[in-house]
LUMDREN-389670 format. One record per residue (C-alpha): residue in three letters; x, y negated, z. Coordinates in steps of 0.02 Angstrom, whole numbers, padded with zeros to 5 digits. Layout:
<atom resn="ALA" xx="X" yy="Y" zz="Z"/>
...
This chain:
<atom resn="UNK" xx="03085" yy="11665" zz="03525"/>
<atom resn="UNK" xx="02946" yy="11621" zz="03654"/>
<atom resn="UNK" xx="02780" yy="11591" zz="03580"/>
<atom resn="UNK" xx="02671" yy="11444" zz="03667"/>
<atom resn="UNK" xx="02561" yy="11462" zz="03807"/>
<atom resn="UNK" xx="02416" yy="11361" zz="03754"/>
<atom resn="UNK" xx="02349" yy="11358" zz="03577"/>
<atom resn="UNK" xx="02338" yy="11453" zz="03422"/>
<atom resn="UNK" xx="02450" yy="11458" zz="03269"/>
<atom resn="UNK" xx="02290" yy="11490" zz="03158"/>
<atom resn="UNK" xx="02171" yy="11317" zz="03211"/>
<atom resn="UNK" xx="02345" yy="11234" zz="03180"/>
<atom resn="UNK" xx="02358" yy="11196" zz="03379"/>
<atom resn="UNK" xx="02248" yy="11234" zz="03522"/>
<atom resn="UNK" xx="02240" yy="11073" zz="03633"/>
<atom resn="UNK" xx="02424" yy="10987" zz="03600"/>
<atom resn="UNK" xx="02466" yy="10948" zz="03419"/>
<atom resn="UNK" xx="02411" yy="10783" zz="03425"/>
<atom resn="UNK" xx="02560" yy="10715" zz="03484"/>
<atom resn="UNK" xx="02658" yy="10798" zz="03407"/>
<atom resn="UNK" xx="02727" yy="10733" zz="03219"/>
<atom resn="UNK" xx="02729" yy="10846" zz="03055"/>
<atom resn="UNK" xx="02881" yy="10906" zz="02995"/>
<atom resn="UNK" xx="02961" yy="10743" zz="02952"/>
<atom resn="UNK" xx="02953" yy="10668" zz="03121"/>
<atom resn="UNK" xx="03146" yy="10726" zz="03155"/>
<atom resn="UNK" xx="03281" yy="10700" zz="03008"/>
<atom resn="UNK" xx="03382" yy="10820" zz="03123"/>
<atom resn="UNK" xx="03275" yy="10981" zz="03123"/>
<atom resn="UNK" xx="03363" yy="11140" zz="03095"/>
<atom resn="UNK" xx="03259" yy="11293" zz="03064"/>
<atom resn="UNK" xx="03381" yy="11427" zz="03165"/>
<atom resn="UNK" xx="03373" yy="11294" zz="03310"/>
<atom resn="UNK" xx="03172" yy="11310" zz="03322"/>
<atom resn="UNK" xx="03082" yy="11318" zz="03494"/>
<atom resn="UNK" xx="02896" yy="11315" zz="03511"/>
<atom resn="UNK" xx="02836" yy="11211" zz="03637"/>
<atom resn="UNK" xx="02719" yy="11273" zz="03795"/>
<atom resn="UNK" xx="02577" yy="11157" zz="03745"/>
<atom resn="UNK" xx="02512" yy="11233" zz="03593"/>
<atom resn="UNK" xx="02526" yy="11120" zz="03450"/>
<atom resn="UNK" xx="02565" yy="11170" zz="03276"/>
<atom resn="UNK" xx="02765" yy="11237" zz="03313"/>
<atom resn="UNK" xx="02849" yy="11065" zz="03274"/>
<atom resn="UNK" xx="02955" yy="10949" zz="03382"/>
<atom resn="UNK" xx="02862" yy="10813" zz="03474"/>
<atom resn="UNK" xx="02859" yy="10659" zz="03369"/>
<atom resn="UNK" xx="02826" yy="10489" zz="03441"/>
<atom resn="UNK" xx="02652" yy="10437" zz="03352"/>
<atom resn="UNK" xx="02489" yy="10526" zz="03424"/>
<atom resn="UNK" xx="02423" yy="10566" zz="03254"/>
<atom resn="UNK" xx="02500" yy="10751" zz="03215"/>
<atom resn="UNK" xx="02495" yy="10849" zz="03036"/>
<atom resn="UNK" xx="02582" yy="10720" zz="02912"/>
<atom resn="UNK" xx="02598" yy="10606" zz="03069"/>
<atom resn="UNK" xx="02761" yy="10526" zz="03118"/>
<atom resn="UNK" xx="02679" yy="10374" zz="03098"/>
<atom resn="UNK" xx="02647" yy="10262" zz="03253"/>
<atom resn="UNK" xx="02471" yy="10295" zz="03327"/>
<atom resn="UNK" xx="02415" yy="10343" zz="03137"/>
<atom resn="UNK" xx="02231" yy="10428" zz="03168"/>
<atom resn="UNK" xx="02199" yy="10521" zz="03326"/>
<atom resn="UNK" xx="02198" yy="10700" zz="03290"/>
<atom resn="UNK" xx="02302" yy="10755" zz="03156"/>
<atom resn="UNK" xx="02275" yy="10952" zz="03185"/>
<atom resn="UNK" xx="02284" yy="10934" zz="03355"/>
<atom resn="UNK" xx="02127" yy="11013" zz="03473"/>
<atom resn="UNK" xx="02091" yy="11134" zz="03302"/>
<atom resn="UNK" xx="02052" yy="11056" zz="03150"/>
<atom resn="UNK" xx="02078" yy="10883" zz="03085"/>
<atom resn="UNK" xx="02045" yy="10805" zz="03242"/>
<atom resn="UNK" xx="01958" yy="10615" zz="03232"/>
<atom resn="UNK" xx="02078" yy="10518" zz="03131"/>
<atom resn="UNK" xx="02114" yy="10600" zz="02978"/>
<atom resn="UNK" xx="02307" yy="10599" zz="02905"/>
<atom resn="UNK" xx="02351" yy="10450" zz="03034"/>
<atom resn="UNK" xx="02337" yy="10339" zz="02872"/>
<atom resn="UNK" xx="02254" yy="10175" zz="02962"/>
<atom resn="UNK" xx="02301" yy="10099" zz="03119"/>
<atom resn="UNK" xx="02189" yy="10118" zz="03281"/>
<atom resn="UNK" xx="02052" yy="10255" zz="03330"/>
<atom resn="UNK" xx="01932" yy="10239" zz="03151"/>
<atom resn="UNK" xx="02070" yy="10312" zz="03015"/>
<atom resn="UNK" xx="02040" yy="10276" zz="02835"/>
<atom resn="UNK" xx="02073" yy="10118" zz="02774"/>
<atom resn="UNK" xx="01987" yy="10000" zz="02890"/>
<atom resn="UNK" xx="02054" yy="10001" zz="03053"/>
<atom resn="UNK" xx="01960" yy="09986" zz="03216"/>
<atom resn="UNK" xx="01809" yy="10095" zz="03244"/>
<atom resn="UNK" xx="01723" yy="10015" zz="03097"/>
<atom resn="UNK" xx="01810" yy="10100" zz="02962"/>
<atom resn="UNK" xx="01775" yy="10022" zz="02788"/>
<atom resn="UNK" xx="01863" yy="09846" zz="02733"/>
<atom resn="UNK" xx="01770" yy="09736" zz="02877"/>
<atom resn="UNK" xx="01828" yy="09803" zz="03032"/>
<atom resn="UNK" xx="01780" yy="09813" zz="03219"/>
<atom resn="UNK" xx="01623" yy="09889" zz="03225"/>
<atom resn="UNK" xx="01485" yy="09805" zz="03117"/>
<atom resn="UNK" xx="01568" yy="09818" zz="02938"/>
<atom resn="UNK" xx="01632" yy="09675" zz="02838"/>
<atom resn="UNK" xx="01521" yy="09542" zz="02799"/>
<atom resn="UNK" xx="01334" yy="09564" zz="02756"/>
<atom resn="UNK" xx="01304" yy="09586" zz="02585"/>
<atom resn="UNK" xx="01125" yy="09490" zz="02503"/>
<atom resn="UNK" xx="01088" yy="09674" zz="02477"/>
<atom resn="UNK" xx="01093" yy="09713" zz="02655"/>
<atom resn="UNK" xx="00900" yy="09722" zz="02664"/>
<atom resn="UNK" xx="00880" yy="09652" zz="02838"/>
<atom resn="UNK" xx="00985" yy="09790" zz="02950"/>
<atom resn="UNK" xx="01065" yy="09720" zz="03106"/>
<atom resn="UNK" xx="01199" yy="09589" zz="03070"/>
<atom resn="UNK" xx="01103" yy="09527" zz="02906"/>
<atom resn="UNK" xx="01063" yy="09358" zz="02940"/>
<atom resn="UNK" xx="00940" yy="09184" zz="02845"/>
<atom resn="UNK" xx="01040" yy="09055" zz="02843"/>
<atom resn="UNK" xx="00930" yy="08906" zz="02884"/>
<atom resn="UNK" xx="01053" yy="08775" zz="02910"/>
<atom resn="UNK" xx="01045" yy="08623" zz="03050"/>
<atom resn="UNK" xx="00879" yy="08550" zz="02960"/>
<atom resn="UNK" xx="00743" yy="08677" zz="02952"/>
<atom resn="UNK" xx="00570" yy="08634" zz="02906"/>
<atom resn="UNK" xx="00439" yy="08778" zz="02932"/>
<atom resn="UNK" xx="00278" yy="08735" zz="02816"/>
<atom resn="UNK" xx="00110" yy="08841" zz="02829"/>
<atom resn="UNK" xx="00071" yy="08966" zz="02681"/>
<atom resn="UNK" xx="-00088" yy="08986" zz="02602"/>
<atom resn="UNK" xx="-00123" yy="09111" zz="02688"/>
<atom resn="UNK" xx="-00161" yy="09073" zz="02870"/>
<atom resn="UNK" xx="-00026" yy="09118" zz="03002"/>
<atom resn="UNK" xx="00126" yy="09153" zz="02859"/>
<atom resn="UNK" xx="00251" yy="09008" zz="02865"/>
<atom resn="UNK" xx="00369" yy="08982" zz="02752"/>
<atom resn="UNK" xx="00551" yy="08896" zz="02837"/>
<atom resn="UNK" xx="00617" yy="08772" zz="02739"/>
<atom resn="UNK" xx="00817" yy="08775" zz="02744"/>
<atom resn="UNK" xx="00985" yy="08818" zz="02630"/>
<atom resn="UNK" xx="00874" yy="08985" zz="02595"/>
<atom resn="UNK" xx="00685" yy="08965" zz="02614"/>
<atom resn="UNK" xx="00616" yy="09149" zz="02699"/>
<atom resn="UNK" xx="00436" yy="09203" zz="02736"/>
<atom resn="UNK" xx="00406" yy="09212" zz="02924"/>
<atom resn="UNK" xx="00257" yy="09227" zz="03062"/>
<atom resn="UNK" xx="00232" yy="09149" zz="03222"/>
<atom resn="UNK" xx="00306" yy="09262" zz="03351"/>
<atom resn="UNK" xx="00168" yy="09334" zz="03455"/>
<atom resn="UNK" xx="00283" yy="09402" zz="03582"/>
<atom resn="UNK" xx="00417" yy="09259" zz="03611"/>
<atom resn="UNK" xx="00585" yy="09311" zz="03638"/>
<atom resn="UNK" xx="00549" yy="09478" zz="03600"/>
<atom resn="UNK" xx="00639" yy="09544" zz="03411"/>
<atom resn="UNK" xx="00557" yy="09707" zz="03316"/>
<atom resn="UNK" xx="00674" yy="09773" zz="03227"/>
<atom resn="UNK" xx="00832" yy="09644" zz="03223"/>
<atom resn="UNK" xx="00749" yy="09515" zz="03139"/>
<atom resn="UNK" xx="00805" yy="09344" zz="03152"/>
<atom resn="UNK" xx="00698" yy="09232" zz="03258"/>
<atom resn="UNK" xx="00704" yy="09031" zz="03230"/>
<atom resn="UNK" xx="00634" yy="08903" zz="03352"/>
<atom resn="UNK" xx="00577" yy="08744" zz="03324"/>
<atom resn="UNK" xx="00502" yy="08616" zz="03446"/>
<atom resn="UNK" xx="00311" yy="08556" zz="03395"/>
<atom resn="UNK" xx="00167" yy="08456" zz="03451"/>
<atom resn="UNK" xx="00056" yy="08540" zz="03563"/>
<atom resn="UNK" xx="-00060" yy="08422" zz="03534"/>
<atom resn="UNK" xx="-00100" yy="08301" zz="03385"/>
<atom resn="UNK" xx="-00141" yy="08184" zz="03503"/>
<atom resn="UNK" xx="00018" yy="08189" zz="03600"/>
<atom resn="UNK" xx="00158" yy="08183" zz="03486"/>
<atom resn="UNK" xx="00289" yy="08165" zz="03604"/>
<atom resn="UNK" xx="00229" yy="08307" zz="03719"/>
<atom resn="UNK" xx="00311" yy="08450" zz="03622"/>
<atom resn="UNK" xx="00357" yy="08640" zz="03661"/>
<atom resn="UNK" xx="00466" yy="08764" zz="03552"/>
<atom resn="UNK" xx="00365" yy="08896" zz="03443"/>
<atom resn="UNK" xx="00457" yy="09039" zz="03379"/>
<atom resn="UNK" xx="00459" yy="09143" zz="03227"/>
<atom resn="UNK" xx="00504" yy="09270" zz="03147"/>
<atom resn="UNK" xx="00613" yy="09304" zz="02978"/>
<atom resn="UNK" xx="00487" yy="09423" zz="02871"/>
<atom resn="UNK" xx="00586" yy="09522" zz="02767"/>
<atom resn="UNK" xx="00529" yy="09573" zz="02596"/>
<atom resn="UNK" xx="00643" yy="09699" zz="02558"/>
<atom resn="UNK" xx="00601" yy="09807" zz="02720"/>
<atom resn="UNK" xx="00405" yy="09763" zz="02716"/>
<atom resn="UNK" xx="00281" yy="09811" zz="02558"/>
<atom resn="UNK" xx="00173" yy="09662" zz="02629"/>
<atom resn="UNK" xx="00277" yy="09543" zz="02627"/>
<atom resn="UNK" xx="00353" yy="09595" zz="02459"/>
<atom resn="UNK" xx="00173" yy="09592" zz="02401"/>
<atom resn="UNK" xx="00150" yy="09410" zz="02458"/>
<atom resn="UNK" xx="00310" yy="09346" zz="02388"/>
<atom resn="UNK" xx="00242" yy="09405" zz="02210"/>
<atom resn="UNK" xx="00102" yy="09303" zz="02213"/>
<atom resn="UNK" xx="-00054" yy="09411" zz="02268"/>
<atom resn="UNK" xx="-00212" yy="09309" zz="02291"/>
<atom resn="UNK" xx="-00297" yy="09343" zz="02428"/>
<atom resn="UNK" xx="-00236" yy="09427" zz="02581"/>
<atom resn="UNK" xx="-00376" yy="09534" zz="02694"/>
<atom resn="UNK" xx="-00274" yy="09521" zz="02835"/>
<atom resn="UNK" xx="-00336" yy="09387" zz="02941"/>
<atom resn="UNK" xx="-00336" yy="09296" zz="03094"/>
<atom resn="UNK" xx="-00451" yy="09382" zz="03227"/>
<atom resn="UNK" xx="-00480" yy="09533" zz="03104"/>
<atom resn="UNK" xx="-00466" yy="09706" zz="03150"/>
<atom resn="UNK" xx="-00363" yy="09782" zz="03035"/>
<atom resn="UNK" xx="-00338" yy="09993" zz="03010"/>
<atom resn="UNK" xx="-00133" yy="10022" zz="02964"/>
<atom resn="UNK" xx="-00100" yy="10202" zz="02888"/>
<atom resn="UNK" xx="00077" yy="10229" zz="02881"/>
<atom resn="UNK" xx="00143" yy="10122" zz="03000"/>
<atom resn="UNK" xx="00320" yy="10187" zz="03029"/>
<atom resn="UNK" xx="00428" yy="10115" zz="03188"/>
<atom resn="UNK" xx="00308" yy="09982" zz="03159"/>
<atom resn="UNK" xx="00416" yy="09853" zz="03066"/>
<atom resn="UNK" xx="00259" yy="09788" zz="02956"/>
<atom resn="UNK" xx="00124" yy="09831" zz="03099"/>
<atom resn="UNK" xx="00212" yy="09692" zz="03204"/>
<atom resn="UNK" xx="00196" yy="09554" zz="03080"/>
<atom resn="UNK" xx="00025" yy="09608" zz="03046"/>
<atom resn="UNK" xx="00004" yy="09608" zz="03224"/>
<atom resn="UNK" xx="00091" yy="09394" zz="03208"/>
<atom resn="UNK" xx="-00038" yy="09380" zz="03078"/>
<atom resn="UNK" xx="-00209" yy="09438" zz="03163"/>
<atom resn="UNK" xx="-00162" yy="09352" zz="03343"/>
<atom resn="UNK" xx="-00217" yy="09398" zz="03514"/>
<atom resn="UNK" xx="-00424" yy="09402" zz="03455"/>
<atom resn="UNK" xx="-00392" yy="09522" zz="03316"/>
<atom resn="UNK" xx="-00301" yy="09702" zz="03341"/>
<atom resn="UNK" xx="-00203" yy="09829" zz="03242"/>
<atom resn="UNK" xx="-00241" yy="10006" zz="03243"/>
<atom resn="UNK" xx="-00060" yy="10081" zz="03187"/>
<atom resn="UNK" xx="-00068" yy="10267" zz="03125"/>
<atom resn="UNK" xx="00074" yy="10374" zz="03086"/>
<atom resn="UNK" xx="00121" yy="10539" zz="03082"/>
<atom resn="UNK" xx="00297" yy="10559" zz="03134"/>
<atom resn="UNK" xx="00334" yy="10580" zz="03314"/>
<atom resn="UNK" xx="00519" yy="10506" zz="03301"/>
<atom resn="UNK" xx="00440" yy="10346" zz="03214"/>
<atom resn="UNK" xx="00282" yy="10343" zz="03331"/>
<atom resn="UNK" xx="00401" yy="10341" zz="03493"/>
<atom resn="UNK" xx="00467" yy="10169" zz="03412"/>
<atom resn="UNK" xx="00290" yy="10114" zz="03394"/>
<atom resn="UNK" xx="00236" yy="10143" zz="03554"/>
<atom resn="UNK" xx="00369" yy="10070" zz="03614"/>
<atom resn="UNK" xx="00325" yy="09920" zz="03527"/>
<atom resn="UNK" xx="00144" yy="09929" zz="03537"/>
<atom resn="UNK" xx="00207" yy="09921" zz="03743"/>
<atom resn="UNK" xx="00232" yy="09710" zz="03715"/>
<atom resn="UNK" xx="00094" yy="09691" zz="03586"/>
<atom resn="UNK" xx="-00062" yy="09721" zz="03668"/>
<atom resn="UNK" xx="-00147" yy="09683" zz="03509"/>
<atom resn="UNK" xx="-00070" yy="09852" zz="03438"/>
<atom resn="UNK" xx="-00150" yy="10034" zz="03464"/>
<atom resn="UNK" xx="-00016" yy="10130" zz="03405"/>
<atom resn="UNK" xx="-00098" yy="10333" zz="03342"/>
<atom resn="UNK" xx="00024" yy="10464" zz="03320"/>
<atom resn="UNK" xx="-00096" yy="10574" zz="03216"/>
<atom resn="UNK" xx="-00087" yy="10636" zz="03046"/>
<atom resn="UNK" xx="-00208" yy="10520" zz="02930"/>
<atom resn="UNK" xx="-00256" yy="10654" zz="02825"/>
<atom resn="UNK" xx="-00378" yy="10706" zz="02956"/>
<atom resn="UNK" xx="-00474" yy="10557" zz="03014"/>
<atom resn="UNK" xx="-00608" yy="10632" zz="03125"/>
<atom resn="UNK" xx="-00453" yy="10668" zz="03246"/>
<atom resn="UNK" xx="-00452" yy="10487" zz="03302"/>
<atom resn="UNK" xx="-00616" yy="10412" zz="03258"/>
<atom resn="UNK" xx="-00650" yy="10398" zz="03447"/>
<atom resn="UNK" xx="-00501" yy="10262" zz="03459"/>
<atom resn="UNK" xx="-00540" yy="10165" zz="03301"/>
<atom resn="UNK" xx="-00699" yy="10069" zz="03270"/>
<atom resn="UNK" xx="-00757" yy="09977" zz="03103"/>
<atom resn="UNK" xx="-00625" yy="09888" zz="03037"/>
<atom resn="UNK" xx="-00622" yy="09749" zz="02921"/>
<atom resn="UNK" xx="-00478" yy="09804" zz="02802"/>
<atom resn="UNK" xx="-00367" yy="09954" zz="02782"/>
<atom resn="UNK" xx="-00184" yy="09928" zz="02726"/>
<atom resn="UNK" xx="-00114" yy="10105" zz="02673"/>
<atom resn="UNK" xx="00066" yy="10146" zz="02633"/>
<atom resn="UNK" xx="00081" yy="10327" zz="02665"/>
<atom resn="UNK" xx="00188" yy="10389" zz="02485"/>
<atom resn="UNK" xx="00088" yy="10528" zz="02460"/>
<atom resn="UNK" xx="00029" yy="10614" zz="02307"/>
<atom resn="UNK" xx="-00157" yy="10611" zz="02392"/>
<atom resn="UNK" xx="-00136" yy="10445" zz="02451"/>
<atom resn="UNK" xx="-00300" yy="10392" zz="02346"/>
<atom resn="UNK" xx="-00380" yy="10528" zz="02451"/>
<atom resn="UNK" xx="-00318" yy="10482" zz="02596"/>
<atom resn="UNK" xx="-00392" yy="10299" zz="02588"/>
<atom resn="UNK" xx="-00543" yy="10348" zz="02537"/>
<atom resn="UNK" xx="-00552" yy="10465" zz="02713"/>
<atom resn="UNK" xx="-00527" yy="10362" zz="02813"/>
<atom resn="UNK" xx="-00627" yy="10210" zz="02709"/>
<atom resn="UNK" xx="-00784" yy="10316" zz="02749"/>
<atom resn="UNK" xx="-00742" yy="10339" zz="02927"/>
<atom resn="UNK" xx="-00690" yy="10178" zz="02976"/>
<atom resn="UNK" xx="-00720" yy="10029" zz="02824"/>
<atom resn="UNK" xx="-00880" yy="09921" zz="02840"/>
<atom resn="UNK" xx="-00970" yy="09882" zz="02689"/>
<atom resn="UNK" xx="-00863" yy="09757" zz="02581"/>
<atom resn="UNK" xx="-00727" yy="09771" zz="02689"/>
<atom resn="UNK" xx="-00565" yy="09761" zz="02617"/>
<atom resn="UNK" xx="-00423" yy="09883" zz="02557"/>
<atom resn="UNK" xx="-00234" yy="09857" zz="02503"/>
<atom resn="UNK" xx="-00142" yy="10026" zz="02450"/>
<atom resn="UNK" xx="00070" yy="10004" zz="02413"/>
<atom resn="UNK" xx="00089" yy="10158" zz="02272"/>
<atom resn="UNK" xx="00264" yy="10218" zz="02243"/>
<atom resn="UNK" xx="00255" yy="10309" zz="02063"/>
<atom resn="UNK" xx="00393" yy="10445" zz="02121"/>
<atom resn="UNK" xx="00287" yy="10502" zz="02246"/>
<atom resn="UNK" xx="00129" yy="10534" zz="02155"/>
<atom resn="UNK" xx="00221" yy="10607" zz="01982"/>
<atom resn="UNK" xx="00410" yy="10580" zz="01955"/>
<atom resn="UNK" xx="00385" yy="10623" zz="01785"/>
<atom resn="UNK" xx="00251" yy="10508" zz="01727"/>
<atom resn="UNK" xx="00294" yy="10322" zz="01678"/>
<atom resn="UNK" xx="00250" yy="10222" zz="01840"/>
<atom resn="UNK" xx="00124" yy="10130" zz="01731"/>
<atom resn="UNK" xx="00028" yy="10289" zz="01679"/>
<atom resn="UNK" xx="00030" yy="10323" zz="01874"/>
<atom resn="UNK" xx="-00025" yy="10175" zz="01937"/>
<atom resn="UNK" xx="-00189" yy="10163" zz="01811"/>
<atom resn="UNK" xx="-00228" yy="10349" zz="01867"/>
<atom resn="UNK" xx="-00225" yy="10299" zz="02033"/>
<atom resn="UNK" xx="-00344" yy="10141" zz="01989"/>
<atom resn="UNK" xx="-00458" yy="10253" zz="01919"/>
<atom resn="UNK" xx="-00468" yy="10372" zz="02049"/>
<atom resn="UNK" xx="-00495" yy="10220" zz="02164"/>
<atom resn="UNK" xx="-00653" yy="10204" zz="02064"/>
<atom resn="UNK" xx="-00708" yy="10343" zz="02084"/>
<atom resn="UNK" xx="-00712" yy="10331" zz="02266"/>
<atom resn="UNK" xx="-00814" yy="10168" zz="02265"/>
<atom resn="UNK" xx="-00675" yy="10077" zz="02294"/>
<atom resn="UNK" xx="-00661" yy="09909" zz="02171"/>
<atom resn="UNK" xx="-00499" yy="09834" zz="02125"/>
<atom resn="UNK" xx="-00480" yy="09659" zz="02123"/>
<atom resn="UNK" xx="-00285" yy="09641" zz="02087"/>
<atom resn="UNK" xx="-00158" yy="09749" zz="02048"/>
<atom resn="UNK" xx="00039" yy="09686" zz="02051"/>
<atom resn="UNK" xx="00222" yy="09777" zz="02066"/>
<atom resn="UNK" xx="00335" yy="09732" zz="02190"/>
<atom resn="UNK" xx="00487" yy="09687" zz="02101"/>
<atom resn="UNK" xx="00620" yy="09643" zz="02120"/>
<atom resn="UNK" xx="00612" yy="09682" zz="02320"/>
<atom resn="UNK" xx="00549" yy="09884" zz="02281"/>
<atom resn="UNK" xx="00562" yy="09981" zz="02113"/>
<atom resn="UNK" xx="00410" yy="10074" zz="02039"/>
<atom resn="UNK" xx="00314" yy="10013" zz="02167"/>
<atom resn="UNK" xx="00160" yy="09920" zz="02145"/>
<atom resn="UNK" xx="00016" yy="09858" zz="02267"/>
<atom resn="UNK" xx="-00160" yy="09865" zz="02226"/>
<atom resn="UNK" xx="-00304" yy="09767" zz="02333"/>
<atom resn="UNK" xx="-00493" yy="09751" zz="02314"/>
<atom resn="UNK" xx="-00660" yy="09805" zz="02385"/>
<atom resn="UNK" xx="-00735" yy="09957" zz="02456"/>
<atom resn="UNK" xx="-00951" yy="09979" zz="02423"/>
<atom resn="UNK" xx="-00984" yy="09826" zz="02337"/>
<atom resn="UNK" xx="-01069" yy="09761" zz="02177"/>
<atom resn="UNK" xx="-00975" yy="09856" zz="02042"/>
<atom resn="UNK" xx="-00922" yy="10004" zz="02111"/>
<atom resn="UNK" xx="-00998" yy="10171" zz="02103"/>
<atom resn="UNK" xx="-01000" yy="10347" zz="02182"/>
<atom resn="UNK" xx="-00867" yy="10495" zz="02167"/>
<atom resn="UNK" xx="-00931" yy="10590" zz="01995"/>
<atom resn="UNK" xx="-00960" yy="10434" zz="01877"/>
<atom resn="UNK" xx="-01122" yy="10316" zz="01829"/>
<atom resn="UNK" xx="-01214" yy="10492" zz="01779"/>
<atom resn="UNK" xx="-01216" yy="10572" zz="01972"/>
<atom resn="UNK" xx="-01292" yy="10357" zz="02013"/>
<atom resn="UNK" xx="-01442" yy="10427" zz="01892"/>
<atom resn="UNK" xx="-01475" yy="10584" zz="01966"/>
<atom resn="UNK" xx="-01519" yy="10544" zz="02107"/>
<atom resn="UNK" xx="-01705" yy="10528" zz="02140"/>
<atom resn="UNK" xx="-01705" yy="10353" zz="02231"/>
<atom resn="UNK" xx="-01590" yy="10213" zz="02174"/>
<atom resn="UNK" xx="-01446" yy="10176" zz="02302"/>
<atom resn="UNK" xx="-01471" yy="09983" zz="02378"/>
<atom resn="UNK" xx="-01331" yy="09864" zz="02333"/>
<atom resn="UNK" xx="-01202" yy="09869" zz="02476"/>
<atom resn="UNK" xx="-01252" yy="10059" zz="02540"/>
């Protein structure tokens, strides 16, 4: 009995076994007749499918135990190179390699889609430079700063416009993009109804948290070419995405820095005129108010997206987000409106206002206002 040349009868087959079927592959095999083959493999006759172990079947899987181990395919249960049930590379009931069909869950990944229909009808928001498209589903959307240019897989719509009032028939296409609640705090934030926005056209805007920049770009839609974004964030695998992006949006400054420590990059960032923070830290309060001092003007504006797990998992997200009200407070910060961003996040709420106006007071209560020796101005 000669043992094979290549492989190992431990791994189950050293490089052959995949083509080789499992024991079943030959209603003729006799035991006493037995010879191993000179490519490795797990000691059975060569079957005809490529798949190996309980192979046999045609081109079921790709590895069987073939090249040690289970190989890519599994038991050789689905046609093609992805095993399982699905077939193709895909795996999973839809096939090829995107999955089956998006799901309204799908939360704006690649291959989710707005279905706008052949009419579409984009109408200004309240909120100047948010548009709403009008279609079969109505989506919140921003004028694409960057044409042709998508984010992160976004759908983009264009539709031809007046350049002019005064010329009607001189028109040009405009594109937008789909803003998708479910991936952005902001938008979820305007969706619910919030009632003012700080983020304006031609403002200068301070973004803590900013990710691969998925938010930062609509911002970035929002303020135009006059105003700018300065996009902080602490991860280097996320910041390579925003620079990347920040590469087409000149109006972008993209800071891969850690926001706890604001004196690090208060050479790049001037006075801003609002601060949107979204960093899901248990300091996150703190945080703000950092950077608030370094970088807010006087009545400038705030927005802070608080996610309860972060700050106590085992407090009711209610009791969590009045704590973190009051220690807003107690930073001079004053809260204007306070919502929750269901049903596009879960214990999640968003809470906006002023920082060093009429109203609020210094870190240590009304009693710390009083001790000092000269009354503090209104505004300072």
């Amino acid at each position: 009995m000669s043992y094979p040349s290549r492989g190992n009868w431990r791994g189950g087959g050293g490089r052959g076994g995949g083509r080789g079927g499992g024991p079943s592959a030959s209603p003729h095999f006799r035991s006493d007749t037995f010879k191993a083959p000179h490519r490795g493999g797990s000691g059975f006759p060569r079957g005809r499918g490529r798949g190996g172990g309980n192979g046999g079947a045609a081109r079921g899987g790709r590895g069987g135990f073939g090249r040690g181990g289970f190989g890519r395919g599994g038991f050789g249960r689905g046609d093609g190179r992805g095993g399982g049930r699905g077939g193709g590379r895909g795996g999973g009931r839809g096939g090829g390699r995107g999955g089956g069909r998006p799901s309204p869950s799908s939360r704006g990944r690649p291959g989710s889609s707005f279905r706008g229909g052949s009419k579409l009808l984009i109408e200004p928001h309240r909120f100047p430079n948010v548009f709403i498209a009008r279609g079969k589903e109505d989506a919140l959307c921003t004028r694409n700063l960057v044409p042709g240019e998508s984010v992160y897989g976004e759908k983009r719509i264009s539709v031809e416009s007046a350049a002019d009032p005064a010329a009607p028939h001189d028109k040009r296409k405009i594109e937008y993009r789909i803003w998708n609640p479910f991936r952005s705090k902001l938008a979820a934030a305007i969706l619910g109804g919030i009632d003012e926005l700080p983020i304006r056209p031609g403002g200068r805007v301070l973004y803590l948290g900013a990710a691969s920049g998925t938010t930062v770009s609509h911002v970035s839609d929002v303020v135009g070419a006059d105003g700018v974004v300065y996009a902080v964030e602490f991860s280097h695998r996320s910041g390579r995405d925003l620079v990347n992006m920040a590469k087409r949006r000149t109006n972008v400054v993209p800071i891969v820095e850690d926001a706890r420590y604001p004196a690090r990059y208060r050479m790049l960032v001037p006075m801003v005129d609002a601060i949107f923070a979204d960093v899901a830290q248990p300091d996150q309060s703190r945080i703000l108010a950092l950077n608030a001092a370094y970088f807010l003007k006087t009545g400038g504006y705030f927005m802070l997206s608080i996610k309860a797990s972060c700050v106590d998992s085992t407090a009711a997200p209610a009791a969590v987000f009045a704590s973190e009200v009051e220690k807003l407070q107690r930073e001079r910060f004053r809260p204007t409106e306070q919502l929750t961003l269901e049903p596009y996040e879960r214990d999640h709420a968003c809470v906006i206002g002023t920082y060093r106006t009429a109203g609020s007071h210094r870190r240590g209560g009304d009693a710390a206002v009083h001790a000092t020796a000269m009354p503090l101005a209104d505004g300072h």
